[in-house]
N, C-alpha and C positions, 0 to 999 in steps of 0.2 A: 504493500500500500504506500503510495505515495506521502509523504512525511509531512505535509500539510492536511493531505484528508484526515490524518488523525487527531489534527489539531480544530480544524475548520469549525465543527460541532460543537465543542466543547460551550456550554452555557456560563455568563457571567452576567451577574446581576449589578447594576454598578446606580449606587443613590447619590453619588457626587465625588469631589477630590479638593486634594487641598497642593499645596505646594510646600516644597523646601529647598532652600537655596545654602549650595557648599563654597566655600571662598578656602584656599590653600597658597600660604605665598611661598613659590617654588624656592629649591636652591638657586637657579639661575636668574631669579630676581625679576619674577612675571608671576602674577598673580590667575593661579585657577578658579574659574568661577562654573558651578553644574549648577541645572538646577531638576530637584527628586518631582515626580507625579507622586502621590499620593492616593491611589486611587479605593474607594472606600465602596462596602456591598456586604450586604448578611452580616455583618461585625468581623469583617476579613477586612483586610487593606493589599493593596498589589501598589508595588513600586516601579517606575520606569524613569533612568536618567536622562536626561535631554546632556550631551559633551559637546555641545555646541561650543568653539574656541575662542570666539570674541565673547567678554563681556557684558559689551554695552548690550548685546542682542538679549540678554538675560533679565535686562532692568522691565522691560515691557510684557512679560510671559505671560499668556492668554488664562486669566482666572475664573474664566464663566463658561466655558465652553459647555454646551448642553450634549451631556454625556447619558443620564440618567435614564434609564428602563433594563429591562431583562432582553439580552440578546445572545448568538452565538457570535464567538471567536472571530467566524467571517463578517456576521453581520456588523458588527463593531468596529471592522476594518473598512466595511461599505460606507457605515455612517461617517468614518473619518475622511473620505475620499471628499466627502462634501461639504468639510470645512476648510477655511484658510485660518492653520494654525502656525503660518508663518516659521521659521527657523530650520526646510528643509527636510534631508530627512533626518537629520539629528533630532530633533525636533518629533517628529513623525513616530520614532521607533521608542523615544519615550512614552509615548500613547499607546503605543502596540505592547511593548513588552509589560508595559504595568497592566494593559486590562490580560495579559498570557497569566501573567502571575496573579492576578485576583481571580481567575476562572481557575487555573491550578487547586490555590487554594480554598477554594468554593466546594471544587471538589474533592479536596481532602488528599489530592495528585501530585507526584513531583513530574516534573519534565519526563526523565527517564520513562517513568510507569506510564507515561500517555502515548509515548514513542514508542514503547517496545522496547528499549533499549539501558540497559546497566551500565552505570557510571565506573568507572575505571580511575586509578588512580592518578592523578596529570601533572605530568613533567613540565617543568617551566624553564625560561631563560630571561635572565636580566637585559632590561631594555637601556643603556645609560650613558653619556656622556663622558664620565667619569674614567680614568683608566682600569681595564678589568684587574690589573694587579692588585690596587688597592680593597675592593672586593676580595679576591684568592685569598688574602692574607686572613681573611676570617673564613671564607668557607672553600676550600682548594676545590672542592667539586660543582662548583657555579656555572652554569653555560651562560652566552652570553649572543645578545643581537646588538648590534652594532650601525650607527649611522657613519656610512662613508662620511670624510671632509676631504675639501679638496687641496690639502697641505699632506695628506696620505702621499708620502715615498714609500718606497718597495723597502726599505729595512725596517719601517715601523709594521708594513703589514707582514713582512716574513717574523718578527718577533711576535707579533699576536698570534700567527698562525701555529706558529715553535708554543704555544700556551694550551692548544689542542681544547680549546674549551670555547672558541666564536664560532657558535653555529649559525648563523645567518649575518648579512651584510643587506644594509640598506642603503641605496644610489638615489631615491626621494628623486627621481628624474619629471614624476610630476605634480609637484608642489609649486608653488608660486606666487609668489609675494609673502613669502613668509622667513622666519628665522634660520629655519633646516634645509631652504632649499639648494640643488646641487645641479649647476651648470653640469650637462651629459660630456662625457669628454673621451673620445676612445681609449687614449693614451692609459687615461686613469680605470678605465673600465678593464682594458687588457691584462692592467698589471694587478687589479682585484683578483678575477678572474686566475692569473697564473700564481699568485702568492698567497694565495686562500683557497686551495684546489677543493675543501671537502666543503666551504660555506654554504649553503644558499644564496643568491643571488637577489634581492628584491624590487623593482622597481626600476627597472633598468630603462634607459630610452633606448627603440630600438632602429634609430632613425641616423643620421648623419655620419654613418660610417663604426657607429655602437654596434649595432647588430653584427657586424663585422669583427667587430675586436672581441664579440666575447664567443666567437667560433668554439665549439670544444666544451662549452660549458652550459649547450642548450637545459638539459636535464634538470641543471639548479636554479633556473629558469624559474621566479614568482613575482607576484603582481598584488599590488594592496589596493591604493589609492585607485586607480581607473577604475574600478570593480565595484559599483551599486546595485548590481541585478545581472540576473542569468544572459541576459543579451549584451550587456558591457564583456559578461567572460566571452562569447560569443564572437565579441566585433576583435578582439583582441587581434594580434600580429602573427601569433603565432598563439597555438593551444601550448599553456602552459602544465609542466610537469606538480607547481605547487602554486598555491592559495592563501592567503594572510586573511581568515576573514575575522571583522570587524565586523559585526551584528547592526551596530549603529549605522554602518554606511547604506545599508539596505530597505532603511525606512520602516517596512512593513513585514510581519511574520511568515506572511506568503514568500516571498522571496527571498529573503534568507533560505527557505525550508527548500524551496525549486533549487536553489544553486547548490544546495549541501546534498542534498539526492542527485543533482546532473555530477558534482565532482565524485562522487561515489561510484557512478554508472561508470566515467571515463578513467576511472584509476588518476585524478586527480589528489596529491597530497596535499593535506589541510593543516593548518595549524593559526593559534587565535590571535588576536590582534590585539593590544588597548591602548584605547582615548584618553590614560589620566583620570579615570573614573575617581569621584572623590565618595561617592556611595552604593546603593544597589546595584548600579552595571559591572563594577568591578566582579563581585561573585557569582555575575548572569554570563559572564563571559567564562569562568572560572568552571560553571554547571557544563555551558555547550560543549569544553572543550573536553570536556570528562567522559559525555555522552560520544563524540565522534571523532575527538584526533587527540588523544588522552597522550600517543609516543610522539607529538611534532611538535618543535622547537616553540613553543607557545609564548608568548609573550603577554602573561596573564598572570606573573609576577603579585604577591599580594600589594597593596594598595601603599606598606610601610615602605617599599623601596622606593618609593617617586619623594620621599620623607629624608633629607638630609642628607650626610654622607655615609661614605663604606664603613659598616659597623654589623658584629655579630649579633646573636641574638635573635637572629629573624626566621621567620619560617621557611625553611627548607624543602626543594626539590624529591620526591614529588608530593602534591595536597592529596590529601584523600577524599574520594568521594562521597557524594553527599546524597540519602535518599528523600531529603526532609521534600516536605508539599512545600510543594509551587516551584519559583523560575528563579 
């Protein structure tokens, strides 16, 4: 059965929502702003994070939206189709995943048990800035995802690599106007590419002679940012061998579920993605990856490591899974 028809049914009765708004001011000296749905029904509540990156978009978040009666899963997705709740799909999949999680719990169901599917215990990798040594030094068995910069020479990436512990490399080739963005540059891609032979590959542009330089290393070939829906993997350049999914870039619970069933069909590798989450999506991302890519380099890190510097103490590689109701 297709992985939404199991979900489509599902009844949730929803008498209104409240909001909550997270503020985190990073080590790098930029403040995270989320803001939580609260969504409220038979004396249950379902949470869904809107990670929307700008702020200011946070100050105005739609408080009256008329959500209230008894519907399924689909039909709640239909009613949504016919607001303008502004903020995209960030925005969008806060709505979807908090009324998942109130009809979950309605039913007294965790994700798994409505899927079919047992959670597993899920391997994580640190997403960070930071040099991975400083980490090692408290827990030597850390993996780690990594954002290319473009001051990377080939002895800095041949010593990471000599560390046997950076499973994935992220080239951000389509980001734009933002802090992490990374002009595409063959040169640099070639020498990731040849001095990080076991990485992953993320985000590569495959356009200006790039495609070219990373010859040899189709296989570690994945894709985050372009990918909102089944027809984004679809238009893609090339079918890729791996998949970074982020729950949030997909707006709505239909699509996420079509694209997690098409990468399954094509032996597409998956692994999770996060936005910074500063509440509930943190462990909704934490649940999916349990449910379906539990061995991929996940990047679903508990929420303490976006919290200051390299320091012991923290939970460790892999989480265990979880059967509790709901998302």
């Amino acid at each position: 059965m297709p992985l939404w028809d199991s979900l489509a049914g599902l009844q949730v009765q929803v008498d209104g929502y409240s909001l909550q708004r997270r503020e985190m001011r990073t080590a790098s000296g930029w403040t995270r702003v989320t803001t939580t749905i609260v969504l409220e029904g038979e004396g249950h509540v379902g949470q869904g994070e809107d990670v929307t990156y700008d702020a200011s978009e946070h100050d105005d978040f739609p408080a009256d939206v008329m959500l209230a009666g008894t519907w399924t899963l689909d039909d709640l997705s239909r009613r949504l189709d016919e607001l303008d709740l502004g903020g995209g799909d960030y925005r969008r999949w806060a709505f979807e995943s908090a009324g998942l999680d109130l009809a979950l719990r309605q039913a007294d169901r965790s994700l798994g048990a409505a899927l079919g599917r047992e959670g597993r215990p899920t391997r994580f990798v640190v997403s960070t800035r930071l040099d991975p040594e400083a980490w090692l030094r408290h827990a030597p068995e850390m993996e780690f995802k990594l954002d290319v910069e473009k001051d990377w020479d080939r002895p800095l990436m041949e010593r990471l690599a000599a560390l046997d512990r950076v499973r994935v490399v992220d080239l951000k080739a389509y980001y734009r106007g933002t802090s992490v963005d990374l002009a595409p540059d063959p040169d640099l891609y070639r020498a990731v590419a040849e001095s990080l032979p076991d990485a992953v590959i993320e985000d590569p542009w495959l356009e200006d002679g790039c495609r070219e330089a990373l010859a040899g290393a189709e296989d570690r070939l994945s894709f985050d940012a372009p990918v909102h829906s089944l027809q984004d993997l679809d238009d893609l350049p090339l079918e890729p061998r791996w998949l970074n999914i982020k729950p949030s870039r997909f707006g709505t619970v239909r699509e996420l579920m079509e694209t997690l069933d098409a990468c399954e069909k094509r032996g597409i590798r998956m692994y999770g993605g996060g936005q910074f989450e500063l509440g509930p999506g943190r462990l909704q991302i934490q649940r999916l990856a349990s449910l379906f890519y539990p061995d991929g380099p996940n990047d679903v890190a508990p929420s303490a490591y976006n919290e200051g510097e390299a320091r012991g103490g923290l939970p460790q590689s892999p989480l265990p899974p979880s059967d509790e109701a709901g998302f």
